[in-house]
C-alpha positions as CSV (number, residue, x, y, z in Angstrom):
1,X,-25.8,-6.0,12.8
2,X,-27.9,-8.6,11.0
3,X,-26.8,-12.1,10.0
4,X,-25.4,-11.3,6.8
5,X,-22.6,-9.4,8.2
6,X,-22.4,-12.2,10.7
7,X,-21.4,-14.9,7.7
8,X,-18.6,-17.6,8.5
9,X,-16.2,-16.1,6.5
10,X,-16.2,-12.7,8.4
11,X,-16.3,-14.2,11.8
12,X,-13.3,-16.5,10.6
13,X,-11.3,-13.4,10.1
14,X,-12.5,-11.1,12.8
15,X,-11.6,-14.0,15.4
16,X,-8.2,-14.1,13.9
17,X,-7.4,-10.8,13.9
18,X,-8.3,-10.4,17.9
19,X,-6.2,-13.2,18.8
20,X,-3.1,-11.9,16.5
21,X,-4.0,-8.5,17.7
22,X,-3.7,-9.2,21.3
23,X,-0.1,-11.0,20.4
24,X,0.8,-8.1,18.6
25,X,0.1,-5.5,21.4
26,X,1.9,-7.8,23.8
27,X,4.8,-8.0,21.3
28,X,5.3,-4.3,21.5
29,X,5.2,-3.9,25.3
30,X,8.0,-6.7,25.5
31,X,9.8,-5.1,22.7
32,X,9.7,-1.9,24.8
33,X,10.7,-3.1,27.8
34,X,13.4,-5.5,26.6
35,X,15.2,-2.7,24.6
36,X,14.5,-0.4,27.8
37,X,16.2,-2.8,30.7
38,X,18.9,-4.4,28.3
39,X,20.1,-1.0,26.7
40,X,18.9,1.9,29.3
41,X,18.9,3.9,26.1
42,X,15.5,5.9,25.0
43,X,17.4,6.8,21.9
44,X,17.7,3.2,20.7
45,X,14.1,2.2,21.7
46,X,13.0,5.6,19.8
47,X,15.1,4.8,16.8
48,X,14.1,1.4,16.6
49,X,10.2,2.5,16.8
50,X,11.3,5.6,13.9
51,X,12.9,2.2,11.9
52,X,9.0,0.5,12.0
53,X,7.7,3.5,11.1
54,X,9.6,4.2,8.2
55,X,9.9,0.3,6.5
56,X,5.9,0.9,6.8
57,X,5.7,3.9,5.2
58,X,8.1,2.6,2.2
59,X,6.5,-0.6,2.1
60,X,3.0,0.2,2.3
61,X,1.8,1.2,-1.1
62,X,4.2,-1.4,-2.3
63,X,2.1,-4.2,-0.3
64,X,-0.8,-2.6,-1.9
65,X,-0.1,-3.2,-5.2
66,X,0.2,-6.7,-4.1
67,X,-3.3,-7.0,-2.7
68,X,-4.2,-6.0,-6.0
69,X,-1.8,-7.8,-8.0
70,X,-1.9,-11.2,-6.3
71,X,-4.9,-13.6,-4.3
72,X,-5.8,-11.7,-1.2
73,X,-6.5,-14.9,1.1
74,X,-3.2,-16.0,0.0
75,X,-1.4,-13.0,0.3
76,X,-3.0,-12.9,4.0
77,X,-2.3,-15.7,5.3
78,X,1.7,-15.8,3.6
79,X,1.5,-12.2,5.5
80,X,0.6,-14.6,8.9
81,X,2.9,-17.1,8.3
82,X,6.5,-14.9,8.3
83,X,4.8,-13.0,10.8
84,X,5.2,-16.3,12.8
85,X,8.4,-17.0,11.9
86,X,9.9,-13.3,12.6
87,X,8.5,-13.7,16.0
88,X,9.7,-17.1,16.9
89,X,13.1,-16.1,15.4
90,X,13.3,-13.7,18.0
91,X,12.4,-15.5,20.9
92,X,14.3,-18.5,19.8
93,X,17.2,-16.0,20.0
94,X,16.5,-14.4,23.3
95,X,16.0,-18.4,25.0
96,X,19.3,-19.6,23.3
97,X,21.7,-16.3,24.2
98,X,19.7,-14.1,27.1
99,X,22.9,-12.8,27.9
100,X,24.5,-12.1,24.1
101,X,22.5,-8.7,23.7
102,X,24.2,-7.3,20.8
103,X,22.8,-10.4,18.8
104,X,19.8,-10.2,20.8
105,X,19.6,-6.6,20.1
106,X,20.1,-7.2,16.1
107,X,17.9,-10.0,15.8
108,X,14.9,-8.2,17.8
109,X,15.8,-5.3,15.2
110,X,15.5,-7.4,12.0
111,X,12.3,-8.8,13.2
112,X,10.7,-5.3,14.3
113,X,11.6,-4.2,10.6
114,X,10.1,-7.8,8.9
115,X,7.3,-7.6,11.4
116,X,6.2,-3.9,9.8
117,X,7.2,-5.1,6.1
118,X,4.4,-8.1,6.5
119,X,1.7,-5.8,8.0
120,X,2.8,-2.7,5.7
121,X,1.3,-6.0,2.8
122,X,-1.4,-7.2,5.1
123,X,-3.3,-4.2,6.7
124,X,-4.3,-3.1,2.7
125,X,-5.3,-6.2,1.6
126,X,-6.8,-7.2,4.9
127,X,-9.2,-3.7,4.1
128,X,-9.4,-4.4,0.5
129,X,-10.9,-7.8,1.3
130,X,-13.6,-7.0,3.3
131,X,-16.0,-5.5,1.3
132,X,-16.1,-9.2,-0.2
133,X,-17.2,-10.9,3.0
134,X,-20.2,-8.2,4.0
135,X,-22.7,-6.4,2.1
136,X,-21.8,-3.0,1.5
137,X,-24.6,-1.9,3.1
138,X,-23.4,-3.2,6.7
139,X,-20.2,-2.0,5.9
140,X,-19.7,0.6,8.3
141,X,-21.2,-2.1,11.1
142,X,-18.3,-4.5,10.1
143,X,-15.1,-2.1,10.4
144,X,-17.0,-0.6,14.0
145,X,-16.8,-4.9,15.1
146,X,-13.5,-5.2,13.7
147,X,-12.2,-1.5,15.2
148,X,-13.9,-2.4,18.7
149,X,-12.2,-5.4,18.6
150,X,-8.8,-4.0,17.9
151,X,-9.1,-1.4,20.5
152,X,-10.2,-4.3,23.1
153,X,-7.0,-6.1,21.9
154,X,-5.1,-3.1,22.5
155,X,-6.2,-3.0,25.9
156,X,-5.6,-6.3,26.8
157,X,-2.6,-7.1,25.3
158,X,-1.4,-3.9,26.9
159,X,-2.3,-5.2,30.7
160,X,-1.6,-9.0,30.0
161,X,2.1,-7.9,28.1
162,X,2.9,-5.9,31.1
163,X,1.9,-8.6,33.8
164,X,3.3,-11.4,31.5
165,X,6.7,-9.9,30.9
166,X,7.0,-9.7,34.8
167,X,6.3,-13.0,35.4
168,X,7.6,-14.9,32.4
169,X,10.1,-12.1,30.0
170,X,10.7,-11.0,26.4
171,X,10.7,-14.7,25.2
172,X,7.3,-15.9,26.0
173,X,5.3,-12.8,24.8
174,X,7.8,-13.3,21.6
175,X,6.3,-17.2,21.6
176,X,2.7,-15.9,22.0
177,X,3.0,-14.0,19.3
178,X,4.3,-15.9,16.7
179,X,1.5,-18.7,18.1
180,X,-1.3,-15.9,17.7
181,X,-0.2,-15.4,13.8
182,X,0.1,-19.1,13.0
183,X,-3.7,-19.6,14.7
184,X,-4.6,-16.6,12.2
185,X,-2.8,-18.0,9.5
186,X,-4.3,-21.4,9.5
187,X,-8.0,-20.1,10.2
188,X,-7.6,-18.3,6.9
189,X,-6.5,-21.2,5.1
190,X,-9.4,-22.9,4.5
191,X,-11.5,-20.6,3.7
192,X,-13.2,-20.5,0.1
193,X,-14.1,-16.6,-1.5
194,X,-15.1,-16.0,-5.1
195,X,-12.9,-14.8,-7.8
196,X,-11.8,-11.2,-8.4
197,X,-10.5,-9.2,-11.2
198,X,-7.4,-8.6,-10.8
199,X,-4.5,-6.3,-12.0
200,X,-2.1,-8.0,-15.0
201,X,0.9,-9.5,-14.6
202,X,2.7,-7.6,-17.1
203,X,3.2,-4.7,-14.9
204,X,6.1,-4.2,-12.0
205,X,4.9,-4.0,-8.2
206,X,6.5,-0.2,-8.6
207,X,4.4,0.7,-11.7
208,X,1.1,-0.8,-9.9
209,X,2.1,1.3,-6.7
210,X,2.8,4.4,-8.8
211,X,-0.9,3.8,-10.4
212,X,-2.5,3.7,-6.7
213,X,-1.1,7.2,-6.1
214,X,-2.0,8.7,-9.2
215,X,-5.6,7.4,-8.7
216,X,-5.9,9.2,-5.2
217,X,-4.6,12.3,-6.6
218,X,-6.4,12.0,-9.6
219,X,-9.9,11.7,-7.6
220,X,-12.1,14.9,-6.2
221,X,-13.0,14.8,-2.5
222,X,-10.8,11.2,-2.0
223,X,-7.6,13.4,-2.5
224,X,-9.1,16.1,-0.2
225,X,-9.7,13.4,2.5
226,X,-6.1,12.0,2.4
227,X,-5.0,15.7,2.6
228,X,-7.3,15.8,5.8
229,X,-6.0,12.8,7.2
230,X,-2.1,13.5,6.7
231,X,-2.7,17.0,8.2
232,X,-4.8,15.2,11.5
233,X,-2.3,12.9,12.1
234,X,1.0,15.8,12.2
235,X,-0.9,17.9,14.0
236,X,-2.4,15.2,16.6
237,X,1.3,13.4,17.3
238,X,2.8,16.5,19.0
239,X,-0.1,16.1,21.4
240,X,0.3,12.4,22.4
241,X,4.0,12.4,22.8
242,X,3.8,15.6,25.4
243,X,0.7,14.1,26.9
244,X,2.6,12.6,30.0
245,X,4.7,15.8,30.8
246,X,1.3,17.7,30.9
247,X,-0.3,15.5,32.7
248,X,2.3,15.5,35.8
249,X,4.0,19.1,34.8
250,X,1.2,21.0,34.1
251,X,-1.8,19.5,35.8
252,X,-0.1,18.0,38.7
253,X,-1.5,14.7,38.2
254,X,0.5,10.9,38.9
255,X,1.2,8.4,36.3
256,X,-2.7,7.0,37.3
257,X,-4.3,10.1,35.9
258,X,-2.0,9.9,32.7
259,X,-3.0,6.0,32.4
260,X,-6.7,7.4,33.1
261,X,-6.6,9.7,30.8
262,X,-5.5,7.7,27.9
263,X,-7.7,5.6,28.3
264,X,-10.8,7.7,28.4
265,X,-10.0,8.3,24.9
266,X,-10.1,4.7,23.9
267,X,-13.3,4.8,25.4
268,X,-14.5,7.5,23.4
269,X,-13.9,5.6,20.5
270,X,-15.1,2.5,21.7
271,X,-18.3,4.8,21.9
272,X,-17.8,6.4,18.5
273,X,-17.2,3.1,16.7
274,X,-20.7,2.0,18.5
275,X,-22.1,4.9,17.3
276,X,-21.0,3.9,13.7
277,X,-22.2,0.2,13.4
278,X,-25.8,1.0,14.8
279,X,-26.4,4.5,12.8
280,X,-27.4,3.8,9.4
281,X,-26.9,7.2,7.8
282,X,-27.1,8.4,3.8
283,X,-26.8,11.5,1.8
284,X,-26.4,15.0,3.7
285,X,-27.3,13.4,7.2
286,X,-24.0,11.4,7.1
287,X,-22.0,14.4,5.6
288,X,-23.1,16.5,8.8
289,X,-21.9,13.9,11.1
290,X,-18.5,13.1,9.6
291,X,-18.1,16.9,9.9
292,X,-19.3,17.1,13.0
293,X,-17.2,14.3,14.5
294,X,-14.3,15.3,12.6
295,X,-14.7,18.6,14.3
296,X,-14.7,16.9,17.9
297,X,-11.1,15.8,17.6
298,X,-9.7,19.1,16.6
299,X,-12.3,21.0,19.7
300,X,-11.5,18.0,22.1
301,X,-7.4,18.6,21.5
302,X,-8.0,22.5,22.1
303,X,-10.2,22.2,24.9
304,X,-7.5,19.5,26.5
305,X,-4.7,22.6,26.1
306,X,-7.0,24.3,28.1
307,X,-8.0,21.8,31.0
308,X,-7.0,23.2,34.3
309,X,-7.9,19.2,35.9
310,X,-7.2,15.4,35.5
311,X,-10.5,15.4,35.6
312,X,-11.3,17.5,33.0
313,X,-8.7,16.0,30.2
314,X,-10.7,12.7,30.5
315,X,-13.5,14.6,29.3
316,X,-11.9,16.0,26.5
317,X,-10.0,13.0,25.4
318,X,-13.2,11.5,25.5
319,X,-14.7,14.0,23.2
320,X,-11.7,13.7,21.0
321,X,-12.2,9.8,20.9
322,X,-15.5,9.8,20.1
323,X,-15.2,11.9,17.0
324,X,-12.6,9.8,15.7
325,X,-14.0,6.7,16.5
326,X,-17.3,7.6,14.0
327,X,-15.0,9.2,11.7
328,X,-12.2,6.5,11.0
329,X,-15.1,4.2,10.6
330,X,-17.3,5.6,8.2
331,X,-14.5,7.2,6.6
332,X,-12.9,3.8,5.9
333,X,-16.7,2.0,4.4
334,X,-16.7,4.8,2.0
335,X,-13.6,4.2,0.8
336,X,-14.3,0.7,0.8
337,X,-17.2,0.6,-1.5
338,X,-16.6,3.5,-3.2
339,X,-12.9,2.4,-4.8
340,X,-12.7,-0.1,-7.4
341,X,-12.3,-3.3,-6.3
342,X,-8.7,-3.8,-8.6
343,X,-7.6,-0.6,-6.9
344,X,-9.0,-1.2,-3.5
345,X,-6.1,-2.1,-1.9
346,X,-3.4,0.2,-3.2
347,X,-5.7,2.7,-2.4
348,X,-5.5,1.5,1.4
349,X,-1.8,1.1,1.0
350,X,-1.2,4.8,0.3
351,X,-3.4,5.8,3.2
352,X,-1.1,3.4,5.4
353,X,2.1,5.1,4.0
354,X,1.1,8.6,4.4
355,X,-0.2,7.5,8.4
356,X,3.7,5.8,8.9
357,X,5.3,8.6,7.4
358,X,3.1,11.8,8.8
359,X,3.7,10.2,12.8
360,X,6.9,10.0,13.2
361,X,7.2,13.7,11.9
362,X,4.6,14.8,14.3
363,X,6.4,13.0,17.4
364,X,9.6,14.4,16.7
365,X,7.7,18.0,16.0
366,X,6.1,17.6,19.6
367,X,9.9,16.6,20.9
368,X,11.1,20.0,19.7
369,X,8.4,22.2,21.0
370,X,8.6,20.0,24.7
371,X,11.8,21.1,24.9
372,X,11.9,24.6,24.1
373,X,8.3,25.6,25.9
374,X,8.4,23.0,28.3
375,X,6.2,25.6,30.8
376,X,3.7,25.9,27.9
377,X,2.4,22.8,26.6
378,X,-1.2,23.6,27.6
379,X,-0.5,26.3,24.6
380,X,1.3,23.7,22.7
381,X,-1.6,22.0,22.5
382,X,-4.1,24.8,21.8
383,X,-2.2,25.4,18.8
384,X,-2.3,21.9,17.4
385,X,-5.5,22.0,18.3
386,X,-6.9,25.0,16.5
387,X,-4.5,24.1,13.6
388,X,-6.4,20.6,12.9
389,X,-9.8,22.3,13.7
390,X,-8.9,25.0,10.8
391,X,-7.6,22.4,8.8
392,X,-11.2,20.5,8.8
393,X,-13.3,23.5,8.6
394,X,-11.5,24.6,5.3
395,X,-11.3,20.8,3.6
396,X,-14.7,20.1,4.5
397,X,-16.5,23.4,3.1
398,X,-14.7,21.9,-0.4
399,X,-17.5,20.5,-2.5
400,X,-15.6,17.3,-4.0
401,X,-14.8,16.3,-0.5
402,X,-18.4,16.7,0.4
403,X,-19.8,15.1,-2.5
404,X,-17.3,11.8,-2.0
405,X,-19.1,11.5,1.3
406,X,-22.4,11.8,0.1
407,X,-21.7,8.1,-1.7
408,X,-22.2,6.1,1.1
409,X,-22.7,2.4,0.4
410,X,-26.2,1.5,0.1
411,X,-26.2,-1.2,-2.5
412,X,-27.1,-4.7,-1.2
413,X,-24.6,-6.9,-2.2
414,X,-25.3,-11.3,-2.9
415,X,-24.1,-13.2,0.3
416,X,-21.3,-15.5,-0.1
417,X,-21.2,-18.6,-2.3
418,X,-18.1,-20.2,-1.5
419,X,-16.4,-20.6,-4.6
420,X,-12.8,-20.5,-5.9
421,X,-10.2,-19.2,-3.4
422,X,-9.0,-16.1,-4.5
């Protein structure tokens, strides 16, 4: 990484987004756990995580047309702000009336659903802005910082939400939170970027949305990735959801080894995304290794079907982690410098709402086949496995898809001036 992609602006955002991540991640372990001790009912928790899922998935390319439409900084940090103000809603409701929980639960409803509205806005624009801070040739070595960093938070915030919600309950993690968006909210604020072109004002958020989708259907190999992506992500959800039951059912291991194992594949992307911010790769090199890496998941997931030990899943989550790391990294710079910069982030926000909508599917596909082959979820996952390898193999030996990767940033672009805030 050299000192260009270290610039003030980028480090201004980067420390923002770890402290809000870590109060997001807490966030959602005390949202768990509150809905889990006050209701006793996995179907609520589930449907309130489905609700999330699906105001993201409507909302996203929505919030993309937005990033587009409207001043990115602004639009972030607006994005921060009601962020802040869902989560202290909550926990002013939760301190007031512990013991009210049908308010309690419809409040900590409304601001799970505004919570996923204001990120379904940010995340786009938040990947739109970016390649304005770096130059597109450190591109890849910015998202590996930023998705290091949101893994670390992830981490974190999952121990520390856990401990914290022990010692101190739902109300304080909902206080941390909110304080962890304001802090990124009024980092942002100051901060000083160049103009943009952006989209008129003469056309509806719906017509700019519609506009983002026809442009990713419109354009060879980007198309072909999205179809990639959307098929990864149904195919990989089935696994994750049955990964405790075969962990303890089928390979005899304790909740340590499941806690073990999922974690050995955050540290195989730690490793991937490490691999992606200090390889500088071009042309057919960097073509190889996203098909290469892309390849690990789908082997990794098959060879995880197959694991007769604890010890052996690690491995192969690992493997699995470390292809995805290298490949949602690079994957996301060549988007990044390759889309217009007016298009940018509705470009993002389509990738966001086929990811919300794909999941879910693929969780409640992995529910159906637990329960009616609940002795063969080793060959559950082989399946899935094989299905996503197949599905990479065939996009990837497609020519537009192989061409689109080829165009990897390697344009220099003029460090930051300061300017007029966008």
């Amino acid at each position: 990484m050299t000192m260009r992609l270290l610039n003030r602006h980028f480090l201004v955002l980067w420390q923002g987004q770890l402290v809000s991540g870590l109060g997001s991640q807490a966030y959602a372990v005390a949202l768990a756990l509150w809905l889990k001790h006050a209701t006793g009912s996995a179907a609520l928790v589930g449907s309130v995580m489905t609700l999330t899922a699906l105001s993201t998935a409507l909302a996203a390319p929505y919030g993309g047309a937005l990033g587009d439409l409207l001043p990115r900084k602004s639009l972030l940090v607006v994005c921060e702000l009601l962020a802040a103000g869902f989560s202290a809603a909550t926990a002013l409701v939760l301190f007031s009336c512990p013991d009210c929980v049908p308010l309690a639960l419809a409040v900590l409803t409304f601001g799970a659903i505004g919570l996923a509205l204001t990120r379904a806005v940010f995340r786009p624009s938040l990947a739109a802005l970016i390649p304005d801070l770096v130059p597109r040739s450190s591109l890849p070595a910015a998202n590996a910082l930023r998705a290091g960093s949101a893994k670390l938070a992830e981490f974190l915030g999952n121990w520390l939400g856990g401990w914290l919600f022990l010692v101190c309950g739902a109300s304080l993690l909902f206080v941390l939170d909110g304080l962890s968006y304001l802090w990124s909210a009024l980092t942002l604020a100051p901060l000083s970027l160049p103009r943009r072109e952006r989209c008129p004002r003469n056309r509806s958020t719906a017509t700019l949305a519609m506009e983002g989708l026809r442009f990713v259907l419109a354009s060879p190999g980007m198309r072909e990735f999205y179809i990639l992506a959307t098929s990864v992500n149904l195919l990989a959800a089935p696994i994750f959801v049955l990964l405790p039951f075969f962990v303890e059912d089928t390979l005899a291991g304790d909740a340590g080894w499941y806690g073990r194992i999922s974690a050995a594949l955050a540290l195989g992307a730690l490793g991937g995304f490490l691999l992606a911010g200090v390889l500088r790769l071009r042309g057919k090199a960097l073509t190889w290794m996203l098909g290469s890496s892309a390849l690990c998941m789908g082997i990794g997931l098959t060879a995880l079907g197959l694991a007769s030990t604890p010890l052996l899943a690690m491995l192969c989550m690992t493997f699995t982690g470390l292809g995805n790391g290298f490949f949602s990294v690079y994957i996301q710079s060549i988007l990044q410098a390759n889309v217009p910069a007016e298009m940018r982030a509705r470009t993002f926000g389509v990738m966001s709402a086929l990811s919300a909508a794909t999941t879910p599917l693929g969780m409640a596909l992995g529910g159906i086949l637990g329960e009616h082959w609940p002795d063969r979820l080793g060959a559950v996952f082989i399946l899935c496995g094989l299905g996503m390898t197949l599905c990479i193999a065939v996009i990837f030996l497609r020519r537009p898809l192989r061409s689109f990767l080829v165009l990897c940033p390697d344009v220099t672009s003029t460090p930051i001036p300061g300017g007029n805030p966008r």
